[in-house]
C-alpha positions as CSV (number, residue, x, y, z in Angstrom):
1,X,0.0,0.0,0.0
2,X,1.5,3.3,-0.9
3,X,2.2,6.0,1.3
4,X,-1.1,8.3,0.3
5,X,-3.2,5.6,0.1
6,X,-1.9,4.3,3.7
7,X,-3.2,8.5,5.0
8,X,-6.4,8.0,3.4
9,X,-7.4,4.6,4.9
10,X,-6.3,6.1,8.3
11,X,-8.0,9.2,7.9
12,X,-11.3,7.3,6.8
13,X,-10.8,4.7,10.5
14,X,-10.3,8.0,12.4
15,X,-13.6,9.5,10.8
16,X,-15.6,5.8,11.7
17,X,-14.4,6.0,15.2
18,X,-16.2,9.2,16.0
19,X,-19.1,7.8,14.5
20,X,-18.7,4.8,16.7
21,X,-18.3,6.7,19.8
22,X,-20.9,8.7,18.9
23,X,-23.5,5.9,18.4
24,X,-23.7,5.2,21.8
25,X,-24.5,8.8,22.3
26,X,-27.4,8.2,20.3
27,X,-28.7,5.2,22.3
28,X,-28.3,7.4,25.5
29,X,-30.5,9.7,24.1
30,X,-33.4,7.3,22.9
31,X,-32.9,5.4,26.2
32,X,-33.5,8.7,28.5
33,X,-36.7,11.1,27.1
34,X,-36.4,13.5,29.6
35,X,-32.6,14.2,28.2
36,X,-34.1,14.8,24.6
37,X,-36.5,17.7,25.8
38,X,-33.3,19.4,28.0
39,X,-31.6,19.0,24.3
40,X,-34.1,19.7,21.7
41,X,-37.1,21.6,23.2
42,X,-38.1,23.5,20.0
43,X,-38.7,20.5,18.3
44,X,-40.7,18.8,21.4
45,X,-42.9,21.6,21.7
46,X,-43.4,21.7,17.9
47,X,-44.5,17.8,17.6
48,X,-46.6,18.8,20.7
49,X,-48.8,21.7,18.7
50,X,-49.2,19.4,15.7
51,X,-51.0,16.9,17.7
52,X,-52.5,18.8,20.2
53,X,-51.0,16.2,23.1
54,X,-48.4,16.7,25.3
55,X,-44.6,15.7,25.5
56,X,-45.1,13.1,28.5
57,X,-48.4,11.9,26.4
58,X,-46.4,11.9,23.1
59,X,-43.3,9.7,24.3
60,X,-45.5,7.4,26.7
61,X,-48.1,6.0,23.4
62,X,-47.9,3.3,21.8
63,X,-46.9,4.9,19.0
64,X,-44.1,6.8,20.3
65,X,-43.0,3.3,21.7
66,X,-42.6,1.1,18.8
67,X,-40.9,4.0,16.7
68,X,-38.6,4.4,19.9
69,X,-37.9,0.6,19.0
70,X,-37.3,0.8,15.6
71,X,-34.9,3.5,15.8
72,X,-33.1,1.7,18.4
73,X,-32.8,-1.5,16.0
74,X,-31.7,1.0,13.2
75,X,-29.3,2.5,15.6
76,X,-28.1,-0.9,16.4
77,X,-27.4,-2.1,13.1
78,X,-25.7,0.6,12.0
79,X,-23.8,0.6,14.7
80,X,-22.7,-2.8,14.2
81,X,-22.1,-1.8,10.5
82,X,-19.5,0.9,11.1
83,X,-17.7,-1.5,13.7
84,X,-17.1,-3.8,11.1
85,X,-16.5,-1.3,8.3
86,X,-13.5,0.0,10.7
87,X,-12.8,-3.4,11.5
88,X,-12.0,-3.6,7.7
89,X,-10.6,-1.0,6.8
90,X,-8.0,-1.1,9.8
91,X,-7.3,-4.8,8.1
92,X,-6.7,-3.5,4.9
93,X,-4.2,-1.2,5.9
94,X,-2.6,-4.1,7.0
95,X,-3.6,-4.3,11.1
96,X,-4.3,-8.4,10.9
97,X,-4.0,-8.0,14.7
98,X,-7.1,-6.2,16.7
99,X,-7.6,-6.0,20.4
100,X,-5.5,-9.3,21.1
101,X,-7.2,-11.1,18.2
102,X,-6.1,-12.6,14.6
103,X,-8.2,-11.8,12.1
104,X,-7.4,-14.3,9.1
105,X,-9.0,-15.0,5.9
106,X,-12.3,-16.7,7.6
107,X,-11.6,-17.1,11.5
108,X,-10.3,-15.3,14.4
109,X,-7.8,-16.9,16.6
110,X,-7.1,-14.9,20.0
111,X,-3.7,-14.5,20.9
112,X,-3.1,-15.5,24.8
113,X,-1.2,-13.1,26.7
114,X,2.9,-14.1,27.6
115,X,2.9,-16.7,29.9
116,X,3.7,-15.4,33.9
117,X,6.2,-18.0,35.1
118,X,5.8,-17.6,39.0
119,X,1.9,-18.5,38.0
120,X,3.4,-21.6,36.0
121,X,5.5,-23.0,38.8
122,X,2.9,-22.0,41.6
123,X,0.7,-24.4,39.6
124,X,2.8,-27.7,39.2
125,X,4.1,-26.8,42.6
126,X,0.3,-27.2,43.8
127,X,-0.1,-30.3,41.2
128,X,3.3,-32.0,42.5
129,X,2.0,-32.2,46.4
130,X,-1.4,-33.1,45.9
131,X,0.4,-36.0,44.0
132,X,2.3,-36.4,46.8
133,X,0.0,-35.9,49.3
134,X,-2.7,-39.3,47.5
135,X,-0.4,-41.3,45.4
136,X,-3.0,-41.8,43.0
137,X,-2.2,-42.3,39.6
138,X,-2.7,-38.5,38.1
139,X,-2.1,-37.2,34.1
140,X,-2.1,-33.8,33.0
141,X,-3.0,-32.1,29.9
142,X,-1.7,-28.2,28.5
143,X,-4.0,-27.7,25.7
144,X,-2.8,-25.1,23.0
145,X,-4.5,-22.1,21.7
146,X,-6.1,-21.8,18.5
147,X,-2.9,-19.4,17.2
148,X,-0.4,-22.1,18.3
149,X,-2.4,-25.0,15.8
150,X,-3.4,-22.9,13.6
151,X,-0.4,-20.9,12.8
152,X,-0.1,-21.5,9.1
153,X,-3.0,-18.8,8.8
154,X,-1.1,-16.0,10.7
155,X,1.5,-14.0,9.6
156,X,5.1,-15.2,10.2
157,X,5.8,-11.8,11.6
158,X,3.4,-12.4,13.8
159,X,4.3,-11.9,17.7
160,X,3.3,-15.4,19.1
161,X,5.3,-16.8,21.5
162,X,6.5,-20.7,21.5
163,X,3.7,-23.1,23.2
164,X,4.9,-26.0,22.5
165,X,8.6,-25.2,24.0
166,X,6.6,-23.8,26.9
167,X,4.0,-26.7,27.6
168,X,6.7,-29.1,27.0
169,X,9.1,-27.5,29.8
170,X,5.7,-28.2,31.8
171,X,5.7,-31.9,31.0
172,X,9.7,-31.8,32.4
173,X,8.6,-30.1,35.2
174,X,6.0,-33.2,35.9
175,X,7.8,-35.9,34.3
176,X,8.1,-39.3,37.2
177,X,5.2,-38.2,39.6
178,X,2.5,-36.7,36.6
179,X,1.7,-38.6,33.6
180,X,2.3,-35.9,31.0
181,X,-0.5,-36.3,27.8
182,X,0.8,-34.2,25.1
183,X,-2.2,-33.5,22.8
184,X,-0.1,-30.6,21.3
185,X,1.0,-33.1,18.2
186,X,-2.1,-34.5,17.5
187,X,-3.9,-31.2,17.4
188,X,-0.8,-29.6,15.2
189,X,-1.2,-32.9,12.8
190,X,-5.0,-31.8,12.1
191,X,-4.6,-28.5,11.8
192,X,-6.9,-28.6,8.6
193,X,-9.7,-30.0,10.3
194,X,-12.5,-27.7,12.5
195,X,-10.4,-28.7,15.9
196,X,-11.1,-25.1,17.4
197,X,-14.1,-22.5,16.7
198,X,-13.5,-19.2,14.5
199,X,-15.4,-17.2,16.9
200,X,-14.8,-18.3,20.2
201,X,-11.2,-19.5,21.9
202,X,-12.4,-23.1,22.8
203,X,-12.0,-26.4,20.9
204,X,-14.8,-28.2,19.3
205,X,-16.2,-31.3,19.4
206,X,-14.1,-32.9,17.0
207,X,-10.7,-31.1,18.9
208,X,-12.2,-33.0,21.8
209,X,-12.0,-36.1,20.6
210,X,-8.6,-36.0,19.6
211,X,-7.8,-34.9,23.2
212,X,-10.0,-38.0,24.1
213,X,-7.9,-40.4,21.7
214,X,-4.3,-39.1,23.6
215,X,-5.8,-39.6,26.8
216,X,-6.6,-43.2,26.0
217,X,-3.3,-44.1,25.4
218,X,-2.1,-42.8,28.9
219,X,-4.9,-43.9,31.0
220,X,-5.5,-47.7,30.1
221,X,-8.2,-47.7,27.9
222,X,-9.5,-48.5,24.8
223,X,-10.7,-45.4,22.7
224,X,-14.0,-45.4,20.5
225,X,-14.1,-44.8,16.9
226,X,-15.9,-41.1,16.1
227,X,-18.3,-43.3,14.3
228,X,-19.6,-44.6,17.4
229,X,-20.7,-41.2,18.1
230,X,-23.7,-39.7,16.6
231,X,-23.4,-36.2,16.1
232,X,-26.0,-33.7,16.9
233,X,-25.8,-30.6,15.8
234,X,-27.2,-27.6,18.6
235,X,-26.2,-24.7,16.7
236,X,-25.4,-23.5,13.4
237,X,-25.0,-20.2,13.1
238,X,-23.2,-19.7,16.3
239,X,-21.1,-16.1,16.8
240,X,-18.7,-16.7,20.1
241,X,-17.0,-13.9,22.2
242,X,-14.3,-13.5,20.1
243,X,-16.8,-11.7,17.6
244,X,-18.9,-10.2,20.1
245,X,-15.0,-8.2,20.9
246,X,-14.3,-7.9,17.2
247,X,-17.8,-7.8,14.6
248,X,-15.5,-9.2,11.8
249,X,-17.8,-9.3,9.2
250,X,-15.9,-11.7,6.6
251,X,-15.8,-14.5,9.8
252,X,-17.4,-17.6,9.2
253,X,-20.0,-18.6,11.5
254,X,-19.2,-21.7,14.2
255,X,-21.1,-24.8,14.3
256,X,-22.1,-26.2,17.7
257,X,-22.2,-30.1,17.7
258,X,-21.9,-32.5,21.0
259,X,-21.5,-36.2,20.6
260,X,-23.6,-38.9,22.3
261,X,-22.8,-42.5,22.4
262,X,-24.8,-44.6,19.4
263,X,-23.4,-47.5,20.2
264,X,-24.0,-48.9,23.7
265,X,-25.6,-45.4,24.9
266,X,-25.1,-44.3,28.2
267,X,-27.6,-42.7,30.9
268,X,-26.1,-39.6,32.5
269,X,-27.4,-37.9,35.7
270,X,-25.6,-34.5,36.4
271,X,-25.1,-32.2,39.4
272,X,-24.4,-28.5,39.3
273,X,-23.1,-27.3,42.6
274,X,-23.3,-23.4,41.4
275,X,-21.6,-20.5,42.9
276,X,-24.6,-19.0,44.8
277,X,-24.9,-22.7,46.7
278,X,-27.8,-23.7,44.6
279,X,-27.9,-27.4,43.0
280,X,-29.3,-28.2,39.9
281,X,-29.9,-31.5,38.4
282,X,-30.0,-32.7,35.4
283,X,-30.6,-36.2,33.2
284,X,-28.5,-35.3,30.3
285,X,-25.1,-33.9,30.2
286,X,-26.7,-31.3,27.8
287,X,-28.4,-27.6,30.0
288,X,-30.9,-26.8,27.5
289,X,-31.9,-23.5,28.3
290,X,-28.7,-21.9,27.3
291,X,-29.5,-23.4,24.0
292,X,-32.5,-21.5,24.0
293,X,-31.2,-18.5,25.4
294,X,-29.1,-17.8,22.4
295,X,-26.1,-15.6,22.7
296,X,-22.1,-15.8,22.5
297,X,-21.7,-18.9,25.4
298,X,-23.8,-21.1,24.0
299,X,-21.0,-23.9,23.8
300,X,-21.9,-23.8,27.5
301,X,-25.0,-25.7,27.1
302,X,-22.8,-28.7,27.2
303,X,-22.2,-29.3,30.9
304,X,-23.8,-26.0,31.9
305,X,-21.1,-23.6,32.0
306,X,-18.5,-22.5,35.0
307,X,-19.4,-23.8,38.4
308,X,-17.2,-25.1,41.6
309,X,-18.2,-28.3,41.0
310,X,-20.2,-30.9,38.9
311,X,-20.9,-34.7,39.9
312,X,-21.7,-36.8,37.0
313,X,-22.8,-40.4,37.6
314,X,-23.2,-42.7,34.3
315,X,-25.3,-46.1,33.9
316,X,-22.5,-48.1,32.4
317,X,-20.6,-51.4,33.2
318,X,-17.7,-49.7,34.3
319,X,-17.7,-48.7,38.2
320,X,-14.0,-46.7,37.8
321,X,-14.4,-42.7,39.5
322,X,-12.6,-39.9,37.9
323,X,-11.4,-36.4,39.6
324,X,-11.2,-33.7,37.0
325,X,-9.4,-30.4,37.7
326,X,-9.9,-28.3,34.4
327,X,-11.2,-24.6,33.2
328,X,-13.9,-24.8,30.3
329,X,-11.5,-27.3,28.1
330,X,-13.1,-30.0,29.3
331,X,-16.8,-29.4,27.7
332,X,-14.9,-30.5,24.3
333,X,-13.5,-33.9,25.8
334,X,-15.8,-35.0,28.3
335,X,-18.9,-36.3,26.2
336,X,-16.3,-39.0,25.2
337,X,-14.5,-39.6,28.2
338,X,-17.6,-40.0,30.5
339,X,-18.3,-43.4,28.8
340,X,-15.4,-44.9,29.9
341,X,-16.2,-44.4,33.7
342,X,-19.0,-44.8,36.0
343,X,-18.7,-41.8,38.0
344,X,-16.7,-37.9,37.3
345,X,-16.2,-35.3,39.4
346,X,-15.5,-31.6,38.0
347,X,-13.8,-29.6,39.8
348,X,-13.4,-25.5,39.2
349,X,-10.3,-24.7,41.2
350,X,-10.9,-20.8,40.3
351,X,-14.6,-21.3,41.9
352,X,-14.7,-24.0,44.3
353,X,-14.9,-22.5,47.9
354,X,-12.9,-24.8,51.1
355,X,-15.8,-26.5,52.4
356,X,-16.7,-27.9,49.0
357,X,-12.5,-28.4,48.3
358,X,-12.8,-31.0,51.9
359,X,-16.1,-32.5,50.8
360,X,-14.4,-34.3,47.9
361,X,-13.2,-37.1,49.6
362,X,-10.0,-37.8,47.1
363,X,-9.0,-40.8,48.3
364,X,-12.4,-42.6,46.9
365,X,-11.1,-41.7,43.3
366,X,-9.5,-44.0,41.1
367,X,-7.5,-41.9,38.9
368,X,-6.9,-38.4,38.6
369,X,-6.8,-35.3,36.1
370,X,-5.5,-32.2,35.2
371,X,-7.0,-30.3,32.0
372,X,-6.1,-26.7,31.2
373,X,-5.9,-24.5,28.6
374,X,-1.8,-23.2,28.4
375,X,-3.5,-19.6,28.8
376,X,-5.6,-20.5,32.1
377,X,-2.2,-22.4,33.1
378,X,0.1,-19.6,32.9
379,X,-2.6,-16.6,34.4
380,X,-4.6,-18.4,36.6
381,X,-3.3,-19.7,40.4
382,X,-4.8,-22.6,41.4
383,X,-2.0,-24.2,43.1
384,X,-2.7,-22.8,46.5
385,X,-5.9,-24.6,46.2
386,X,-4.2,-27.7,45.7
387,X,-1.8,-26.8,48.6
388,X,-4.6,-26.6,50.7
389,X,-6.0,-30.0,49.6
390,X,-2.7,-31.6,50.1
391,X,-2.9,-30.4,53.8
């Protein structure tokens, strides 16, 4: 892009900005009446004398309510409009990288912040003594991001740091006492295939399975052919939070699918023990009113969403319990996993409280595991947690 063409494309995002801030202005103004008649009187009083009614009458009818409506819609999609029209233009002059977020030919891959290392070793500090505190046989798996699989669509010159270096110095870190799964290669080798959403920084379906399959090899058991899943489809035309941040208008739209045993199904009955110390129950591992709710966390219709904890018990031949510690990674695996065990705990380390921490009862588990995204791994502590469950 030449030099003039480079001011005019600038000049032309500075210009859409003001609009954009000024858009909100706008919705202020339908939102609050009584600030329109402080701002435009004359006209008020005007509209008043043509219909021989009053200002309060005029905004309170029926009338005056659906066009204060439609103009908010209007509003609303044009504001959208000119967020993605700078969204563009800032593109074309050649800003692939907005707010923290990749913006490719037809996805958006986030990129995750540089690890903090005193979070990293706080974290298999925390992992190594609950290890040592049980003795029961534990894994572990560091997912990648999205940018890390899918780097053949971002720009070499992009600044990405090295996940794979830095998950494997993990693994070392483990290595004797944790049984490291690296799912990092198996990911990387499908890198074609929909393994992660285009709109929102969480794996799929199909990236869970492939977690699944690594998983099997580690923890003694057989794994299940994708074609013994049937695949049902819950959304198609699904717009995550990464496009909520960023209305990229040439984005694809995700597909929401969850996979249910065909063969030899499986009865589930879940437990939501939620922040607020409600419990909710449920005879599917699917919540369907955040299907019907719509909006950018609908993925979390499988297992509900974020809570301290969730007890699933299965109707199966197999009796084996599992202990999960994971963040939200483990909505894209566990529709898999949960058929090879009879019982699964889920634990939220960022949410769980220390009563619920000393209700677990660890001991009664059979194996134990450790799930995390490398950007919830490197930024979140949860090792004191574990510190205090080793104690």
């Amino acid at each position: 892009m030449t030099k003039r063409w480079r001011v005019v494309v600038l000049g032309a995002i500075n210009v859409i900005s003001v609009l954009v801030l000024a858009f909100p202005f706008g919705f202020a103004l339908s939102r609050h009446p009584e600030l329109l008649r402080s701002l435009l009187p004359t006209v008020f009083q005007q509209q008043s004398q043509k219909q021989s009614v009053g200002v309060d009458a005029l905004l309170l009818s029926q009338q005056a309510t659906s066009d204060a409506n439609a103009l908010l819609k209007q509003q609303l999609e044009e504001y959208i409009t000119l967020r993605q029209l700078k969204v563009e233009l800032k593109r074309f002059a050649g800003q692939q990288l907005q707010d923290g977020i990749f913006l490719t030919d037809d996805a958006m891959y986030e990129n995750i912040a540089v690890p903090n290392d005193s979070i990293t070793q706080s974290n298999i500090n925390g992992m190594l003594e609950f290890v040592y505190r049980y003795y029961i046989p534990t894994y572990a798996v560091v997912v990648p991001t999205a940018c890390a699989i899918k780097q053949d669509d971002i720009p070499s010159s992009a600044p990405l740091f090295n996940q794979k270096t830095y998950i494997d110095s993990i693994y070392r870190d483990i290595s004797g006492v944790i049984t490291a799964c690296d799912v990092y290669s198996a990911l990387f080798a499908a890198m074609d295939e929909y393994t992660y959403y285009r709109t929102h920084p969480e794996l799929t379906g199909l990236g869970g399975y492939y977690l699944y399959t690594v998983l099997s090899d580690k923890m003694s058991f057989t794994p299940r052919t994708l074609a013994q899943f049937e695949q049902n489809y819950l959304e198609h035309n699904f717009y995550g939070t990464l496009y909520s941040r960023i209305p990229y208008a040439q984005v694809q739209p995700d597909i929401i699918s969850y996979y249910r045993m065909a063969l030899f199904s499986r009865e589930y009955s879940m437990v939501r023990y939620e922040t607020d110390g409600t419990i909710k129950k449920y005879d599917d591992l699917i919540v369907p009113e955040l299907l019907e709710s719509g909006g950018d966390r609908m993925t979390d219709a499988i297992l509900g969403g974020p809570a301290p904890m969730i007890t699933i018990k299965v109707d199966s031949p197999y009796r084996d319990k599992l202990l999960i510690f994971t963040d939200q990674t483990v909505k894209s695996y566990l529709p898999f996993l949960a058929a090879e065990y009879g019982e699964i705990t889920i634990v939220d380390l960022s949410l769980i409280d220390e009563k619920q921490l000393k209700s677990l009862g660890v001991n009664r588990y059979n194996q134990i595991l450790f799930t995390y995204s490398l950007d919830t791994f490197s930024q979140v502590d949860f090792g004191q947690q574990l510190l205090t469950l080793a104690n």
